[in-house]
C-alpha positions in Angstrom: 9.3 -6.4 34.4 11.5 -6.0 37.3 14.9 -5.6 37.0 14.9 -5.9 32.9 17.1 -3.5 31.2 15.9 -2.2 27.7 18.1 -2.8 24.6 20.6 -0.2 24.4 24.1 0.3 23.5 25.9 2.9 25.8 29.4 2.3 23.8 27.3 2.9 20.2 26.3 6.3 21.7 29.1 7.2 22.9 31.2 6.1 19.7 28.8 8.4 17.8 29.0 11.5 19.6 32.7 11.3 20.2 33.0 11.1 16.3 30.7 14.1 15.7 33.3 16.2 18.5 36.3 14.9 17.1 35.4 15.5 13.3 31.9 17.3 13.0 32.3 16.9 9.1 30.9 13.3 10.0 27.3 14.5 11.3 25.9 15.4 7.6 25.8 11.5 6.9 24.5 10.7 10.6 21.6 13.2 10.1 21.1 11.3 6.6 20.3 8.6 7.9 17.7 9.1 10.4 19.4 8.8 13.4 17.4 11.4 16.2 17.9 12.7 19.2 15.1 10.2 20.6 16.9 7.2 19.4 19.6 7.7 22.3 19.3 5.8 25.3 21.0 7.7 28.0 19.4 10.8 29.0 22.8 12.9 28.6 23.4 11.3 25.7 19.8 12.5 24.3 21.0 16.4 25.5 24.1 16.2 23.6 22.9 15.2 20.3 20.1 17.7 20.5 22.3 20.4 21.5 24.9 19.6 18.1 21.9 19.5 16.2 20.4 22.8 17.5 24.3 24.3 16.7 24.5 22.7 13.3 20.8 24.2 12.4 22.2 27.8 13.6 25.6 27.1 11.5 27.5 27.1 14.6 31.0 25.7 15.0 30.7 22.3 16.9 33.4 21.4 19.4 34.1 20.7 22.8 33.3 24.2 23.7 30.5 25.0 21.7 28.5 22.0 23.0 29.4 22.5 26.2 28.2 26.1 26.4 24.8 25.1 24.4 24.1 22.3 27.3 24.9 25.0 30.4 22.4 27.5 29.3 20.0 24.3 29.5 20.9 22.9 32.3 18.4 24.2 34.7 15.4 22.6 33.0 17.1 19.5 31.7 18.5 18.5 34.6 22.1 17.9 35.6 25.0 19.5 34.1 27.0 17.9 31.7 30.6 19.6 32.1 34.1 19.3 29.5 35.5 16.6 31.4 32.7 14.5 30.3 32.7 15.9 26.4 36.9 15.2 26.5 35.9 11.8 27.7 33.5 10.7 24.6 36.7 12.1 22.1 38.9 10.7 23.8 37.2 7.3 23.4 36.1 7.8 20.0 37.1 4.9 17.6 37.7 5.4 13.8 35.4 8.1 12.6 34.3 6.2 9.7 32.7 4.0 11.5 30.5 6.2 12.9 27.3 4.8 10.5 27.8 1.8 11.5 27.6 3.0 15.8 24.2 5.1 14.6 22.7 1.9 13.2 23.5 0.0 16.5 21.7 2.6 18.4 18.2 2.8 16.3 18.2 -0.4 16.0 18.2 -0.9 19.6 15.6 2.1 19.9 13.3 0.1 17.9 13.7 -2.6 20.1 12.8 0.1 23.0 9.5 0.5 21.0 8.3 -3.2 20.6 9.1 -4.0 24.1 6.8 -1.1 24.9 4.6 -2.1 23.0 4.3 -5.0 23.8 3.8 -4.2 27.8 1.4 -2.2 26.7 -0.6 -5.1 24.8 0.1 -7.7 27.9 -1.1 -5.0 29.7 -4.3 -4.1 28.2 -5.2 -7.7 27.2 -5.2 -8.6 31.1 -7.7 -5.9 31.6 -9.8 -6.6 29.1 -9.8 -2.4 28.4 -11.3 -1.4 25.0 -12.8 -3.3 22.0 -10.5 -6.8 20.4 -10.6 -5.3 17.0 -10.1 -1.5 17.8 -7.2 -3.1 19.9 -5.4 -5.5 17.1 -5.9 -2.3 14.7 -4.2 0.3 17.1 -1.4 -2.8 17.4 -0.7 -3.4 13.9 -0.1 0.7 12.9 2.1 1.0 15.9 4.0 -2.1 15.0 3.6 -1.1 11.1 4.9 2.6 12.0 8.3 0.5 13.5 8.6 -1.4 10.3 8.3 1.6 7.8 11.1 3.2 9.8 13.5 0.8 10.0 13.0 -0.1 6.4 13.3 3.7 5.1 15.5 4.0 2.8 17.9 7.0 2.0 15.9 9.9 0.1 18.9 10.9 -2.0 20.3 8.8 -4.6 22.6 9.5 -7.3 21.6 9.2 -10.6 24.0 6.3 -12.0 22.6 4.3 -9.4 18.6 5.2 -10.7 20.1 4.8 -14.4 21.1 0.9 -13.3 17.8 0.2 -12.3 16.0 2.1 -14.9 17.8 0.4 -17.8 16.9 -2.8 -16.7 13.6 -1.6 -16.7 13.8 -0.4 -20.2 15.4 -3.9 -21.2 12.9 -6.0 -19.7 10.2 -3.9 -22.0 12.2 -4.4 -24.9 12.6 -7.8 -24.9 8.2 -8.2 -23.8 7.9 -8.1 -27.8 4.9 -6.2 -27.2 3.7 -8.1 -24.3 2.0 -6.4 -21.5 4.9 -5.4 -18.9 2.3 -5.1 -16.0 -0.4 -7.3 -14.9 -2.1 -8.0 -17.9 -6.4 -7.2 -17.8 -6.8 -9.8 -21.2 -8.7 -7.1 -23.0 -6.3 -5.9 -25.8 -6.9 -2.5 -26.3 -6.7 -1.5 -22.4 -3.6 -3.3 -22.3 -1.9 -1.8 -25.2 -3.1 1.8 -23.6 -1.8 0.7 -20.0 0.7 -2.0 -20.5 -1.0 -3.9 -18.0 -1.5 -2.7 -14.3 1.7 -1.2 -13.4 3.1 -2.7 -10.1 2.3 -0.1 -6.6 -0.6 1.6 -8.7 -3.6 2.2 -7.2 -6.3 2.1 -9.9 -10.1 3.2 -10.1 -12.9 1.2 -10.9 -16.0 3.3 -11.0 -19.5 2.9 -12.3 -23.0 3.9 -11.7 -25.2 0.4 -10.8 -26.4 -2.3 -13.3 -23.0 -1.1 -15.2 -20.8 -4.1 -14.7 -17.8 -3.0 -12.7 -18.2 -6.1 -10.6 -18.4 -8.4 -14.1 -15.6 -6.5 -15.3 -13.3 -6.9 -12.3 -13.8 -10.1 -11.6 -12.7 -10.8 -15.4 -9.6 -9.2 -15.1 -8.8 -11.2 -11.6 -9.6 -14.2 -13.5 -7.6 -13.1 -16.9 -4.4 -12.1 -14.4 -4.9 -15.8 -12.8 -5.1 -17.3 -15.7 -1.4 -15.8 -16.5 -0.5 -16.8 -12.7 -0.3 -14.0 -11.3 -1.8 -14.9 -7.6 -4.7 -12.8 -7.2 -7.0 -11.5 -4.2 -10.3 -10.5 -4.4 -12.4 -8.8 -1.3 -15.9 -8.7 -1.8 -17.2 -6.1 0.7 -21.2 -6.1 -1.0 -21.5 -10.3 -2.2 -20.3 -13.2 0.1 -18.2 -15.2 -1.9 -20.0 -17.7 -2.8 -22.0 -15.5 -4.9 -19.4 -14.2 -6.4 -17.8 -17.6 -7.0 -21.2 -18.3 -8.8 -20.8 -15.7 -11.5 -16.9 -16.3 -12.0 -18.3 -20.3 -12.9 -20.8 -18.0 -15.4 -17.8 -16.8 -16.9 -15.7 -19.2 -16.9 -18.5 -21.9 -18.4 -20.5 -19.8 -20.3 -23.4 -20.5 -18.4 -26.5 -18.1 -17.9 -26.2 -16.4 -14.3 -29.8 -16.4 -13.9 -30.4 -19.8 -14.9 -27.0 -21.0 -12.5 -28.7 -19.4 -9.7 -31.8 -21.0 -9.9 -30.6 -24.3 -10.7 -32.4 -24.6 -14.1 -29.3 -26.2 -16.0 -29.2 -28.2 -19.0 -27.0 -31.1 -19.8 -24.6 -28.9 -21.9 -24.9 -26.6 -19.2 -23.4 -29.0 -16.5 -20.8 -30.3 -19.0 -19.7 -26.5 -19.0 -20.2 -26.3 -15.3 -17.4 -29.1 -15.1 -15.3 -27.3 -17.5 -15.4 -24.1 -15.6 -15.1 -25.5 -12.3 -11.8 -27.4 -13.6 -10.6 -23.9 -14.8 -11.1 -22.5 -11.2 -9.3 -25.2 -9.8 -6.1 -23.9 -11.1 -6.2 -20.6 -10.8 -4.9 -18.4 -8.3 -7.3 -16.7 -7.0 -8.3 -15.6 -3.3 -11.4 -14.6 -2.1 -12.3 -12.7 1.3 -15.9 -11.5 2.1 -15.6 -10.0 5.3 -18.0 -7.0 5.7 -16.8 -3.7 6.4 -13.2 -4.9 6.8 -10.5 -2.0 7.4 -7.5 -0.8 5.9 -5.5 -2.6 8.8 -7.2 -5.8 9.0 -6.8 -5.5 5.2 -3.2 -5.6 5.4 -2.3 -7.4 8.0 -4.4 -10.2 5.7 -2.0 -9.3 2.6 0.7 -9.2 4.4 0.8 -12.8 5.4 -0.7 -14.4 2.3 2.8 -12.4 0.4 5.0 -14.0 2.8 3.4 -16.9 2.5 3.6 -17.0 -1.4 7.2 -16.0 -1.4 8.3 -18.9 1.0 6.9 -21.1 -1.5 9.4 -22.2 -4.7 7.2 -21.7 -7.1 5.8 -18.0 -6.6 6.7 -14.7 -5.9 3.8 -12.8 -3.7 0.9 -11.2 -4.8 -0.1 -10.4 -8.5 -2.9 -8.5 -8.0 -5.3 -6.9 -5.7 -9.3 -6.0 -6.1 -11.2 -4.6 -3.6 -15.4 -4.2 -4.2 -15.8 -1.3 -3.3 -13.9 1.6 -1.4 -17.5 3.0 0.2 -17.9 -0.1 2.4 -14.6 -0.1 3.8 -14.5 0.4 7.7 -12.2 2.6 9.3 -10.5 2.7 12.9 -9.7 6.2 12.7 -10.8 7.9 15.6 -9.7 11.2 13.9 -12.2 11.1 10.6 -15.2 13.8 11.5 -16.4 12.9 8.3 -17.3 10.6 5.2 -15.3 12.0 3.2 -12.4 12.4 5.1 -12.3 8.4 6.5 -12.8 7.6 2.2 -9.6 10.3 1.9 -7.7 8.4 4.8 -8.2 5.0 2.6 -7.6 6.0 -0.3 -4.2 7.5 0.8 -3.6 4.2 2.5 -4.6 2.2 -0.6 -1.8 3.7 -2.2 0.5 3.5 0.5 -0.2 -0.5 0.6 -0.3 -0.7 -3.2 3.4 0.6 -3.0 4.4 -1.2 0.3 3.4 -4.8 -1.6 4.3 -3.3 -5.0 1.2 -4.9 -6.5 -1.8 -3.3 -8.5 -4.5 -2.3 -6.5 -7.6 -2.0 -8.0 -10.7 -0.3 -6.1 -14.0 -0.2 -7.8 -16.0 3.1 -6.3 -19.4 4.2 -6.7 -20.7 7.4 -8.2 -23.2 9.6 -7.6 -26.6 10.6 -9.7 -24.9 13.2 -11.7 -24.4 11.4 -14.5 -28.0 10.3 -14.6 -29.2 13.7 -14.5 -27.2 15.1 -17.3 -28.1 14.6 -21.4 -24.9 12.5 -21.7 -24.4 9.7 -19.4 -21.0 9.4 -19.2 -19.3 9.5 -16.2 -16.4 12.2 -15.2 -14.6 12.4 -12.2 -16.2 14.8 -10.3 -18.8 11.8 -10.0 -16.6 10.2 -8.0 -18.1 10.2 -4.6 -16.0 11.6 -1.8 -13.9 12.8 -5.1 -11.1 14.7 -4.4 -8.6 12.6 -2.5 -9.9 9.3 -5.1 -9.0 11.4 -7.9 -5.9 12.9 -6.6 -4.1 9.2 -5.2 -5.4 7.3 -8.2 -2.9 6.4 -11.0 -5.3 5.5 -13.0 -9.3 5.8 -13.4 -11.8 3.5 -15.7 -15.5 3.6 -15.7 -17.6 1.1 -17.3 -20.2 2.6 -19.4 -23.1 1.0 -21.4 -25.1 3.1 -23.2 -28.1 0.8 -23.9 -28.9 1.2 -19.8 -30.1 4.2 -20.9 -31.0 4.0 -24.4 -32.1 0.7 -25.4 -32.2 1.3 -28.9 -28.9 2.4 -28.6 -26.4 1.5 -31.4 -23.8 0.5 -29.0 -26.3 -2.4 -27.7 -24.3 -5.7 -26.4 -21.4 -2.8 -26.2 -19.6 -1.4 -22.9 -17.0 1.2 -22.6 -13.9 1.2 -20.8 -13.4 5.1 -20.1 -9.4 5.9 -19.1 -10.2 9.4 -17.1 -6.5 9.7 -15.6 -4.3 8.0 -16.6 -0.5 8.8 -14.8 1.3 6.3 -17.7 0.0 7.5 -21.0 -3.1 9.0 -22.7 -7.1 9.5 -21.8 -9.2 7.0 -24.7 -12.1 4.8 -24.8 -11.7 1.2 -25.2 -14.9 -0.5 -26.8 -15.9 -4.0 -25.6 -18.2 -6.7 -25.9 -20.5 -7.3 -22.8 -22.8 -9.9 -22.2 -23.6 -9.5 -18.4 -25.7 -12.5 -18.6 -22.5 -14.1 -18.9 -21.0 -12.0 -16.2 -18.7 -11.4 -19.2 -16.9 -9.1 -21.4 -15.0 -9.7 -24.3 -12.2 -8.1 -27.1 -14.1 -6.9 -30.3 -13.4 -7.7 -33.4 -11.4 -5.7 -35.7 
């Protein structure tokens, strides 16, 4: 763009380093906040922030002198001299000190406008050539966009603790006055939410099973116990279109045989239940999105939107809940993955990372591998976890849905599943017992 000028503020830079000179007491706070020698404008200005940092690093004095002596010995490569006259000038000029947070603000504010305008030529740019494939392209946009917004919006690490303690007690109210309710997204199965206290807000949980278990029964109960409690709820379903999978939430909701829905072969009752269910459905909150191999990006550039668009609403406040079936069919646009296990270790970390930036429950259901059919007891652990390590180590908390008549079918525990807790960050490791009657798609609370 010819003749544009990018967004910059030379008095904001200059107010800033004239208040470091003046009173270098002042750059402890500046630092604190973020502000880098990149985020200056003006190429001098750059050198001369750089060089008070390289002197406060070194616990030099900072001063007129000091600086101006740190910039001479690099003046040959960085280019043109800065000399005192110039250094007198800026504290000479210097407003109020205090104020000096306020001037750093102004300047990375405007070097975050440097940033989208760049990026921006660069997408005007790229678009016109047609250079490079649409959804590699959108994917590379929305991190560099994203990397912007997490920036700006970073907050300051250190925080006293009165200010935590605020916070914290309200917490602790709130959970007080539940009366035993859950304080999280409630699952509807009593005993996991008296363990849990219902999914805990920016928690990334674990879904795991081997096949035939039930994991995708069981999830898509809890979506439709969470909905049920409005708590707006989205549901990708990498492995079943969603009509499919609408077709066995109807079987749960109505009571209706799965295999008989799918072929068809209903009854009168079964169609007055059909009504019934499809009614229920009506109301609930609940999202579906079946697009196939869909990445972490695309993902949340999706989530994104739908939040906003819930919280611009009067009557809701984002997103309740998140399920995602299943982490192995995730795509990835990393170009830097040389392996499986690392792309399922770059998701998982950015699971949690969007689990925390939407501060909703994410649950993932995973797959496992044939261990646990190869050993006497069947019962998964986590080191069946496929692609284990990172799952296990970014995971707040892991469940695996175990029936043991699969295996045994004169098993005592027939018409039983079990909800193993294998981590769990919030409280202990159990076994929760449930009803199952997959024919339903459904599992139910047993009765004490």
């Amino acid at each position: 763009m010819q003749g544009f000028t990018p967004p910059h503020s030379q008095e904001s830079e200059k107010a800033v380093l004239g208040a470091i000179l003046k009173e270098p007491i002042h750059l402890t706070g500046i630092i604190s906040d973020g502000l880098l020698a990149e985020h200056f404008f003006g190429d001098a200005h750059r050198r001369i922030f750089q060089a008070i940092i390289e002197l406060d690093e070194t616990k030099d004095p900072i001063d007129i002198v000091s600086v101006a002596e740190k910039l001479k010995c690099g003046a040959n490569s960085q280019g043109q001299e800065i000399g005192y006259g110039y250094l007198i000038e800026l504290v000479q000029a210097a407003p109020v000190a205090q104020n000096s947070g306020y001037y750093a603000t102004q300047i990375k504010k405007h070097a975050y406008l440097r940033r989208i305008v760049s990026i921006g030529q660069s997408v005007t740019s790229r678009a016109a050539t047609a250079d490079g494939d649409v959804t590699e392209f959108l994917s590379e946009f929305d991190k560099e966009i994203q990397a912007i917004f997490s920036e700006q919006n970073r907050q300051q690490g250190l925080m006293h603790a009165e200010k935590i303690l605020d916070s914290t007690l309200e917490e602790i109210e709130r959970r007080i006055n539940s009366n035993g309710a859950p304080t999280g997204i409630p699952s509807g199965f009593t005993d996991l939410d008296a363990l849990t206290g219902g999914f805990q807000r920016s928690d990334l949980i674990i879904l795991a099973a081997r096949p035939a278990m039930g994991k995708t029964a069981f999830a898509l109960n809890i979506a439709a116990n969470a909905a049920r409690h409005n708590f707006p709820t989205v549901f990708f379903s990498l492995e079943m279109p969603k009509n499919q999978l609408m077709m066995r939430l109807i079987s749960a909701e109505g009571k209706i045989d799965s295999s008989r829905l799918r072929k068809g072969d209903l009854e009168a009752e079964d169609l007055n239940r059909l009504t019934e269910a499809t009614n229920k459905i009506m109301r609930m909150p609940i999202s579906m999105d079946d697009t196939g191999g869909i990445t972490l990006a695309e993902m949340r550039s999706r989530l994104r939107n739908y939040d906003r668009e819930l919280k611009q609403s009067d009557k809701d406040s984002g997103i309740g809940l998140v399920i995602i079936d299943y982490l192995q069919l995730m795509g990835t646009s990393s170009k830097r993955a040389d392996s499986r296990e690392r792309e399922v270790a770059e998701l998982s970390g950015g699971l949690k990372a969007l689990a925390k930036e939407l501060n909703v429950p994410v649950i993932v259901l995973s797959q496992l591998n044939r261990s646990a059919d190869t050993r006497t007891d069947h019962r998964p652990k986590t080191s069946d976890l496929r692609e284990s390590g990172a799952i296990e180590q970014d995971a707040d908390l892991i469940m695996f849905v175990y029936r043991d008549e699969y295996y045994n079918p004169n098993s005592e525990d027939a018409g039983k599943a079990e909800i193993i807790i294998a981590k769990n960050r919030h409280g202990s490791l159990e076994e929760i017992k449930l009803a199952a009657q997959l024919k339903f798609v459904s599992f139910y609370n047993l009765m004490k």
